[in-house]
Wavefront OBJ file of the C-alpha trace (Angstrom):
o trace
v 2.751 63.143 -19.655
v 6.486 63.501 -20.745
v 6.612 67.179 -18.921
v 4.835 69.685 -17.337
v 3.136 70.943 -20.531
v 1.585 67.674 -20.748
v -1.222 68.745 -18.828
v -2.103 71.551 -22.028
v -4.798 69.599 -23.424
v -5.273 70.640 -27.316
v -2.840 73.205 -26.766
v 0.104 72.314 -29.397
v 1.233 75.802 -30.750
v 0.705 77.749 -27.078
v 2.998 74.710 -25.444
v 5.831 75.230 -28.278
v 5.932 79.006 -27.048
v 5.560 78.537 -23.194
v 8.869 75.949 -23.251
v 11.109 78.410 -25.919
v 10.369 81.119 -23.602
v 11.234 78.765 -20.480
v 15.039 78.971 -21.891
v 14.785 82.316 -22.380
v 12.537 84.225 -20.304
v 11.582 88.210 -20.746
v 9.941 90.123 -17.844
v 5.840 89.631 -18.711
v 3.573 87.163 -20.603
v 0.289 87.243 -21.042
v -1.507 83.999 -21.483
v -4.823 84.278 -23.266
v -7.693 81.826 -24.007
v -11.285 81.448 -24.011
v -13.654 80.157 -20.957
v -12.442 76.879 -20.280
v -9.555 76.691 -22.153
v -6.884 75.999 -19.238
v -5.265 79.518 -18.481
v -4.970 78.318 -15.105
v -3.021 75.807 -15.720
v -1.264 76.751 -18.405
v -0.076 80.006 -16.197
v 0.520 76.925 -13.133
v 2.867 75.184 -15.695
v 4.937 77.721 -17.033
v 5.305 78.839 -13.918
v 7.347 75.316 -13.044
v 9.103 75.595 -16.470
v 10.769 78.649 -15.352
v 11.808 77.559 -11.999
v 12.931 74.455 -13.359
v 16.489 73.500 -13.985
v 15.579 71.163 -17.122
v 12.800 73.856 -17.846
v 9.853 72.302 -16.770
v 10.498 68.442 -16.987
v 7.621 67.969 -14.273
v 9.622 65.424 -11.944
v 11.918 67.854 -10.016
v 11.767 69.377 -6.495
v 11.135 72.693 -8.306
v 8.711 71.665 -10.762
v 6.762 69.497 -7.805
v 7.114 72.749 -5.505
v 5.316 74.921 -8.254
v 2.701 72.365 -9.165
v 1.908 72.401 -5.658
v 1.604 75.639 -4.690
v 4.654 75.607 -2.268
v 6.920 77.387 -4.240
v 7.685 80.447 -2.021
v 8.985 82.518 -4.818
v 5.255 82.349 -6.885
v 3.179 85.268 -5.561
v -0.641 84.545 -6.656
v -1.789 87.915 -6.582
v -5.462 88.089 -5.058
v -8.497 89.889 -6.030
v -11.590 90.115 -3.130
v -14.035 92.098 -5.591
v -15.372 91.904 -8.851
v -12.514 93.923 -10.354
v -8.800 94.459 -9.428
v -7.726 97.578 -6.784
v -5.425 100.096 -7.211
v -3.965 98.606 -3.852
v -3.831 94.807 -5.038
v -1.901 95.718 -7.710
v 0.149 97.643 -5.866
v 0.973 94.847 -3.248
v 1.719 92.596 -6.507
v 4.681 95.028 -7.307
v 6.038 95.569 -3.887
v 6.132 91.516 -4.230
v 7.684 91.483 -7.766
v 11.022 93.900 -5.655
v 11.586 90.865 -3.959
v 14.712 88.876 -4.075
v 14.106 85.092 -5.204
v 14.936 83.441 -2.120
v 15.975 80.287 -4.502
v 18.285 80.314 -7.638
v 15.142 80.801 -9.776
v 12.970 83.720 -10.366
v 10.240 86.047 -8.468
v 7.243 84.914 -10.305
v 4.018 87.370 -9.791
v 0.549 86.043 -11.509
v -2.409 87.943 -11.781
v -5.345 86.155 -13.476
v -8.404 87.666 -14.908
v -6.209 90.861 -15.887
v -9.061 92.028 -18.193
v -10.831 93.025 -14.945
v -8.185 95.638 -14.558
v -10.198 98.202 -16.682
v -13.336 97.485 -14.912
v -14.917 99.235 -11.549
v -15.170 102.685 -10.681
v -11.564 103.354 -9.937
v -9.482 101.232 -13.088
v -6.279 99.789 -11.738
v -4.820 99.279 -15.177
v -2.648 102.040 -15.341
v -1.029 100.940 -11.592
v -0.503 97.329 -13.409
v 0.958 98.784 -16.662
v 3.976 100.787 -14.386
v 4.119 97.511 -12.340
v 5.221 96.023 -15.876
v 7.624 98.874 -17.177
v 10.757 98.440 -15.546
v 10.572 95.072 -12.932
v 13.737 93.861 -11.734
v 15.815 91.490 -13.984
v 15.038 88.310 -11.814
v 11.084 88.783 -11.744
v 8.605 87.233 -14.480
v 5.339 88.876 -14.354
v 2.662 86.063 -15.999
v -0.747 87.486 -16.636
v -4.179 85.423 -17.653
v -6.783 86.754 -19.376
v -10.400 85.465 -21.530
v -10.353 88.629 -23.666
v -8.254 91.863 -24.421
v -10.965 94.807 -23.954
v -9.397 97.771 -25.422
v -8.489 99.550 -21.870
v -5.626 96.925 -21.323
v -3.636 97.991 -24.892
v -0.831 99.260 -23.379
v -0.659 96.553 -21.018
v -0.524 93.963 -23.777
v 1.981 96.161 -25.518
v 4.480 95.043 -22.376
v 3.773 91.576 -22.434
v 4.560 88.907 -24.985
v 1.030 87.248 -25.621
v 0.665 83.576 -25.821
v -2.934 82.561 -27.237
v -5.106 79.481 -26.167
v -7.604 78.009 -28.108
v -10.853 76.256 -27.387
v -9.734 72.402 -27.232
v -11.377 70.198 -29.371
v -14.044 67.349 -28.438
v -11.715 64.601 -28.878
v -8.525 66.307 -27.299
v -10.966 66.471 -24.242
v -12.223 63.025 -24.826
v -8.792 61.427 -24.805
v -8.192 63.616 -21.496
v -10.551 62.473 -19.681
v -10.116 58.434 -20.857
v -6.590 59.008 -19.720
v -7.989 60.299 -16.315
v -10.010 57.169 -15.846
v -13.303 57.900 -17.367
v -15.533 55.345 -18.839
v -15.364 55.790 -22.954
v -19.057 56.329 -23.288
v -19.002 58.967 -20.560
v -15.861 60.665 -21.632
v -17.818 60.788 -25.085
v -20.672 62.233 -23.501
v -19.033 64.901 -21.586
v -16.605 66.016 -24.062
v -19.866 66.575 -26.691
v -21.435 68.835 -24.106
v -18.369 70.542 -22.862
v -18.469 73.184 -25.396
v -14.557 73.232 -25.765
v -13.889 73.534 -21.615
v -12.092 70.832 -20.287
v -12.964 71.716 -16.700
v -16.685 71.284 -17.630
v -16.104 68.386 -19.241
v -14.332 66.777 -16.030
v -17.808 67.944 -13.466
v -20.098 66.618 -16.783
v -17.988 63.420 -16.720
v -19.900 62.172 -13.169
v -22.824 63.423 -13.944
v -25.478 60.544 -13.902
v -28.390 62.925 -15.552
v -26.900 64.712 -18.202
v -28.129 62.431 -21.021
v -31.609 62.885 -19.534
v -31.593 66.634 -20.107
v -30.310 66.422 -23.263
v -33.238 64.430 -23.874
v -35.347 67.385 -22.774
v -34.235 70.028 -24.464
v -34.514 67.782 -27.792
v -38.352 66.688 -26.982
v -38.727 70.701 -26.311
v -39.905 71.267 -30.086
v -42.153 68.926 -30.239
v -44.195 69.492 -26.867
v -44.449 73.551 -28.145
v -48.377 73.080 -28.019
v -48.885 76.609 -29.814
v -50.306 78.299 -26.068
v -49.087 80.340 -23.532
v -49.396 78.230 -20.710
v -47.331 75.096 -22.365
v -44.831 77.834 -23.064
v -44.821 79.331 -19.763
v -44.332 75.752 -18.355
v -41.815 74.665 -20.705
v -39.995 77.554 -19.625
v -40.187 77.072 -15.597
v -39.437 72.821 -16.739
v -35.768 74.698 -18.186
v -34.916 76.496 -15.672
v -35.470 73.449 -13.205
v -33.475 71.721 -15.493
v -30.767 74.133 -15.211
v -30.434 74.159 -11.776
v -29.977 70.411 -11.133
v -27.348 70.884 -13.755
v -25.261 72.779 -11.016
v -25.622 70.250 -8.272
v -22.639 68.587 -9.833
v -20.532 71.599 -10.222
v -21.074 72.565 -6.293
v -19.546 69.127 -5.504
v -16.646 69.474 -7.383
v -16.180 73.087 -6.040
v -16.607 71.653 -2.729
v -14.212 68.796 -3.441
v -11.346 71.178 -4.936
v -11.649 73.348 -2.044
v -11.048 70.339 0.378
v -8.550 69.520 -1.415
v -6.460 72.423 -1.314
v -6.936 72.722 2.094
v -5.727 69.298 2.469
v -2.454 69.777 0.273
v -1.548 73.449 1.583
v -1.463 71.975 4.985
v 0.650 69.182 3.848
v 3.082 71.525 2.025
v 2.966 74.230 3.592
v 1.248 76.555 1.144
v -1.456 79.450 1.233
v -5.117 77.917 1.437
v -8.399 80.175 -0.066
v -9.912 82.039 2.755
v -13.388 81.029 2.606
v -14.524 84.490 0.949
v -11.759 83.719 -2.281
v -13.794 80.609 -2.510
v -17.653 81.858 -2.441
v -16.465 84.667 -4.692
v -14.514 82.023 -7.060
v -17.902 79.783 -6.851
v -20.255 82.218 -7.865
v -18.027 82.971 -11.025
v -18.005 79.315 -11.891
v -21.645 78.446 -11.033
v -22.913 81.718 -13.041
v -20.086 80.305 -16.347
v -21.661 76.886 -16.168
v -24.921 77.820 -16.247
v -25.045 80.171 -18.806
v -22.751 76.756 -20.746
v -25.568 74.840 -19.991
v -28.200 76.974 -21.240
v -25.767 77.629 -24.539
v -25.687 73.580 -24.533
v -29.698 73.674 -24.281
v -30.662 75.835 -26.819
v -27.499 74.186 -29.295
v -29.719 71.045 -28.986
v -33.020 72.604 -29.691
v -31.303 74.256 -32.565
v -30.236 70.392 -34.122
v -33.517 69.605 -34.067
v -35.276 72.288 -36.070
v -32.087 72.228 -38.622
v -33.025 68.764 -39.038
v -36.299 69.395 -39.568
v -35.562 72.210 -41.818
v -33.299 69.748 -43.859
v -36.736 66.904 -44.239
v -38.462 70.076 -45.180
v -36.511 71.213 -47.525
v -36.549 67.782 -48.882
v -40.255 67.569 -48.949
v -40.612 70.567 -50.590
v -38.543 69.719 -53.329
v -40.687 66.480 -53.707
v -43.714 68.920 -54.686
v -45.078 69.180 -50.678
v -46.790 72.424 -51.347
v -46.976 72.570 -46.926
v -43.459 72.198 -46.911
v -42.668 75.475 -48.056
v -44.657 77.026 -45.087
v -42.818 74.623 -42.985
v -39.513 75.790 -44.021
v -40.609 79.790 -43.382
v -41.729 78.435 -39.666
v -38.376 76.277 -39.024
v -36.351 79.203 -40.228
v -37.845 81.953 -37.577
v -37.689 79.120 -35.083
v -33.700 79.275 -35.893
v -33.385 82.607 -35.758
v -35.103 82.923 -32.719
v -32.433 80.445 -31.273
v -29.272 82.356 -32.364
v -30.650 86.000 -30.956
v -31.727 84.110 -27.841
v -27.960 82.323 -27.459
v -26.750 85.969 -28.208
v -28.753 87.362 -25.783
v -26.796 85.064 -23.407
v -23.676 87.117 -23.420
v -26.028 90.636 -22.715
v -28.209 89.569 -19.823
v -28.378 87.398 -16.919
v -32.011 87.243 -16.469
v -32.519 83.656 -17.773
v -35.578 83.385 -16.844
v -37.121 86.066 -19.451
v -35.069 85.026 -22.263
v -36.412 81.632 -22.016
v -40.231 82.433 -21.663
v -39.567 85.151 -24.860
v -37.761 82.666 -26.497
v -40.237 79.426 -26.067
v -43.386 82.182 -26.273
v -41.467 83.055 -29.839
v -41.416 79.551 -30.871
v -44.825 78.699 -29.930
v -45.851 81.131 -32.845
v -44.029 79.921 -35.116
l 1 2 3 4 5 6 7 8 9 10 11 12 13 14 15 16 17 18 19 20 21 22 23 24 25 26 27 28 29 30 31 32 33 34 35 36 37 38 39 40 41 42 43 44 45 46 47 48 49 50 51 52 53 54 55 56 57 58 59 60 61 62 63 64 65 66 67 68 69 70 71 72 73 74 75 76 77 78 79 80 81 82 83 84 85 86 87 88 89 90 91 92 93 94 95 96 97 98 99 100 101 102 103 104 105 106 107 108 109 110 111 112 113 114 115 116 117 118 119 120 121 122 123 124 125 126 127 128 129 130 131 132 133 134 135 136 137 138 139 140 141 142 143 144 145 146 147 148 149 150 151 152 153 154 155 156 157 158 159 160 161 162 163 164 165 166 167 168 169 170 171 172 173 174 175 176 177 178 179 180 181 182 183 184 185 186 187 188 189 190 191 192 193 194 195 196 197 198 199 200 201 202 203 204 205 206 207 208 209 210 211 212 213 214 215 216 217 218 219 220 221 222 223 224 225 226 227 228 229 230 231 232 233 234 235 236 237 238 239 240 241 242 243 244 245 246 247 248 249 250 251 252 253 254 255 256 257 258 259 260 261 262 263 264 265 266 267 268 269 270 271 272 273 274 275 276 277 278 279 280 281 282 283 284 285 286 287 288 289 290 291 292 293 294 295 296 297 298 299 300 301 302 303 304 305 306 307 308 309 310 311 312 313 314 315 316 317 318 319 320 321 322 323 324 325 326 327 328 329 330 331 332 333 334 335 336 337 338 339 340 341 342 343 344 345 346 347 348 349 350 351 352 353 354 355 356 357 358 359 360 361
């Protein structure tokens, strides 16, 4: 790690940006990226770059009082429901009139800015006067997973740095360089569907090439019934939750470990409801990865099957072509189901339609 940006995984083009715009900062960024794809840290990192002399060479009191959280002139702005407050964002600007108490600048973050044009009461329009006229010595940085079309104007004020999805082997070579076993970092970064951070809690877990196993044997145990189907289907979701017993630890870990490190330095610790309401996003975003994973497996299998078909049939297996008609629904069925994944959150129906589907097929 020659800098700060060095813990970007995959993030080549976004890291150019963030350490031009550390020379020459404007008042707002946005940083952008999908699930997984380090806005945290990215937003943690730039953060240092501006408050650091050298602009963010990651070995400096100001770069290790950023990376720490004990920079007193970095507001985290906080969020205790679902969406952001009119008031929250509020107290974010009265923060941003501050004075940098160092030679840097008053840095205000808000993450999850998208949820500014949810609720009853939208607080985007409060965040978009926040961003109009700040004072010269304040950055605003902003993190976000997608742009719905309610924040517009607030993207309009910001320059927007994008993310992307890191690939398997950028998260591979990660996690080797953390420590991690080669055949385990292999294993984790397969299943990590582009998130780093899932990659890290699949990393020590002892049973994940187990349930990949299961979800591949899933096709063939499809006896054609109702009841092997309904089974199947309460076999997934048990499957799914000792998937999260993992993830809990690590939440539980992190959480220690902040607690540990703001009382060293001095910093602001998560109140214990920050926490449950932070755990319930991350336990309900790795499940529904985990059931993505699950059905992405069961999908391999009937495209491989649907490539010895095709095969077959070509050979002059007249039951081949009926094979390939099956194989195809049974595909189909898999895409609306993984679809269906970013509509609901009933799991539990989608997989008994899903595996009652396949059974017919």
């Amino acid at each position: 790690m020659t800098d700060v940006f060095g813990r970007l995984v995959g993030q080549s083009a976004a890291v150019d940006a963030l350490r031009h715009h550390a020379r020459q900062p404007v008042h707002a960024y946005l940083v952008l990226g999908p699930a997984g794809s380090d806005v945290h840290d990215a937003l943690v990192t730039f953060a240092a770059a501006l408050q650091c002399p050298a602009h963010g060479c990651g070995a400096c009191a100001a770069c290790r009082r950023v990376l720490e959280g004990a920079d007193p002139d970095v507001h985290w702005a906080e969020r205790a429901g679902l969406a952001w407050r009119v008031d929250e964002i509020r107290e974010a600007e009265r923060v941003a009139r501050r004075r940098p108490l160092g030679v840097g600048y008053q840095i205000v973050v808000l993450e999850d800015v998208e949820l500014a044009v949810a609720g009853a009461s939208p607080s985007a329009p409060a965040l978009l006067k926040s961003l109009e006229e700040p004072p010269t010595r304040t950055v605003f940085l902003l993190g976000a997973s997608e742009l719905p079309p309610g924040l517009d104007t607030v993207v309009s004020r910001c320059v927007l740095v994008r993310l992307v999805a890191p690939t398997d082997a950028d998260i591979e070579e990660r996690l080797r360089a953390e420590g991690v076993p080669a055949d385990a970092a292999r294993a984790a970064a397969n299943a990590a569907l582009g998130s780093l951070e899932r990659a890290r809690v699949l990393a020590g877990d002892p049973a994940l090439a187990a349930r990949l196993a299961w979800w591949r044997a899933v096709p063939d145990r499809l006896g054609g019934t109702p009841a092997v189907a309904s089974a199947l289907a309460r076999e997934a979701g048990e499957r799914l939750d000792e998937a999260m017993a993992p993830l809990e630890r690590s939440l539980v870990e992190s959480a220690t470990r902040e607690r540990e490190e703001a009382g060293q330095f001095g910093g602001r610790a998560t109140t214990r409801r920050e926490f449950e309401a932070h755990a319930r996003r991350e336990q309900r975003r790795f499940r529904v990865d985990e059931l993505t994973l699950g059905l992405s497996t069961m999908t391999a299998v009937y495209r491989e099957r649907l490539a010895r078909d095709l095969e077959a049939s070509r050979d002059g297996d007249a039951r081949a072509d009926h094979r390939v008609i099956g194989t195809l629904r049974s595909i189909d069925a898999l895409l609306e189901a993984q679809r269906r994944l970013t509509t609901t959150l009933d799991e539990g129906l989608l997989l008994h339609d899903l595996l009652f589907a396949l059974s017919d097929f």
